[in-house]
C-alpha positions in Angstrom: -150.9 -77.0 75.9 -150.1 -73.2 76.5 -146.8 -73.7 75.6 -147.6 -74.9 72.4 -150.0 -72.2 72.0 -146.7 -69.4 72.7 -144.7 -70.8 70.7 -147.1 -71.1 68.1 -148.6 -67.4 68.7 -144.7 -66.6 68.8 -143.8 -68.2 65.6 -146.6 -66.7 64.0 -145.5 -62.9 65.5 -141.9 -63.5 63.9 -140.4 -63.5 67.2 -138.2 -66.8 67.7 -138.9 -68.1 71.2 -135.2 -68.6 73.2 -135.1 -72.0 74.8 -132.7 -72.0 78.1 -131.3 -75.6 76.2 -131.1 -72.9 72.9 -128.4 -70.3 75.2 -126.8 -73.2 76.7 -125.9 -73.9 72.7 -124.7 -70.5 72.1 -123.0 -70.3 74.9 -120.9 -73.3 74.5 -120.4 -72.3 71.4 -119.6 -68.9 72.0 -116.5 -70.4 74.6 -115.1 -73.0 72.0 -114.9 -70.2 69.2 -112.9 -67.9 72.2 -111.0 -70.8 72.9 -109.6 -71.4 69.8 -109.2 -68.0 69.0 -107.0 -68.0 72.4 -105.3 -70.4 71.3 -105.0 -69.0 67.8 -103.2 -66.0 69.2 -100.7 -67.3 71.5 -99.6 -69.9 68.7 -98.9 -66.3 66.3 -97.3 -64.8 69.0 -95.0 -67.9 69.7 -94.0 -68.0 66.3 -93.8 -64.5 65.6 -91.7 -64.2 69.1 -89.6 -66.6 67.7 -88.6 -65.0 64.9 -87.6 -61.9 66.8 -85.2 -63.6 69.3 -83.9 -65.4 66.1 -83.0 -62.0 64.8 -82.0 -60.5 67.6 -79.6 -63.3 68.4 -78.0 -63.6 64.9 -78.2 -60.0 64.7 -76.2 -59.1 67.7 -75.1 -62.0 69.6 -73.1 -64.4 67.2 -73.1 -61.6 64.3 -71.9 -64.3 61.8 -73.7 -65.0 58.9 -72.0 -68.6 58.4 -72.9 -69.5 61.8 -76.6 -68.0 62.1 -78.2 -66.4 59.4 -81.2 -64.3 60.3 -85.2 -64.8 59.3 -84.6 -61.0 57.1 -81.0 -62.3 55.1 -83.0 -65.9 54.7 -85.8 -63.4 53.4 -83.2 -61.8 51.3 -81.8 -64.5 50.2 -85.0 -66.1 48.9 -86.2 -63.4 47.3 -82.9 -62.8 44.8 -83.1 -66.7 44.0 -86.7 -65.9 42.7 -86.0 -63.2 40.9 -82.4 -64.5 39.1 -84.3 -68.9 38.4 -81.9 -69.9 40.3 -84.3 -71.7 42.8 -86.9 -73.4 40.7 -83.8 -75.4 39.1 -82.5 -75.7 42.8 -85.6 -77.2 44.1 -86.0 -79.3 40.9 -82.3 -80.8 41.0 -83.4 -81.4 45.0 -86.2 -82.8 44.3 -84.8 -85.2 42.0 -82.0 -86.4 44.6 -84.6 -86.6 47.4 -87.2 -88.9 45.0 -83.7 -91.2 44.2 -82.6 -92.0 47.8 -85.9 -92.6 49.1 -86.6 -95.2 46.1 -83.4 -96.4 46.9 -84.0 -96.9 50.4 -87.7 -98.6 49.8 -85.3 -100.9 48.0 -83.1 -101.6 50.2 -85.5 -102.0 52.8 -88.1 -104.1 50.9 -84.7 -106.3 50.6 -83.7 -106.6 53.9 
């Protein structure tokens, strides 16, 4: 009965009474959003790692262009397709051939 009357008398104050089940709560909750936050960083920092040794290898290891083109002349590249049209025909005239073979292989495989 005196608890009631606390958390009544509390309520009433404005002060929120803390359960020990109510920090249990935040703390789990608390850990899952640093967890995924974690995990949120290293998965950015293996991609953007990535990247780097991409560049640095194309850069100065195979320093061939037909062989390895780098993430900043892919970059380049895309960004002078934008600008002359060139790749929203590109992409259209792919996305034709791509919608043709796979209706031809549904087809053939509805067939078979």
């Amino acid at each position: 009965m005196g608890d009631k009357l606390r958390g009544a008398a509390a309520e009433a104050a404005g002060d929120v009474a803390v359960l020990p089940s109510d920090l249990i709560k935040i703390e789990r909750k608390r850990k899952r959003t640093s967890k995924a936050l974690k995990a949120q960083f290293f998965a950015w920092t293996s991609v953007f790692s990535g990247l780097i040794i991409w560049e640095i290898v194309g850069r100065y290891l195979v320093q061939n262009a037909l062989f390895l083109a780098t993430p900043i002349q892919a970059v380049g590249s895309i960004v002078v397709l934008v600008k002359s049209g060139e790749l929203a025909h590109h992409a259209w005239v792919s996305g034709q051939e791509f919608l043709i073979g796979f209706v031809i292989a549904c087809v053939t495989g509805v067939i078979l």
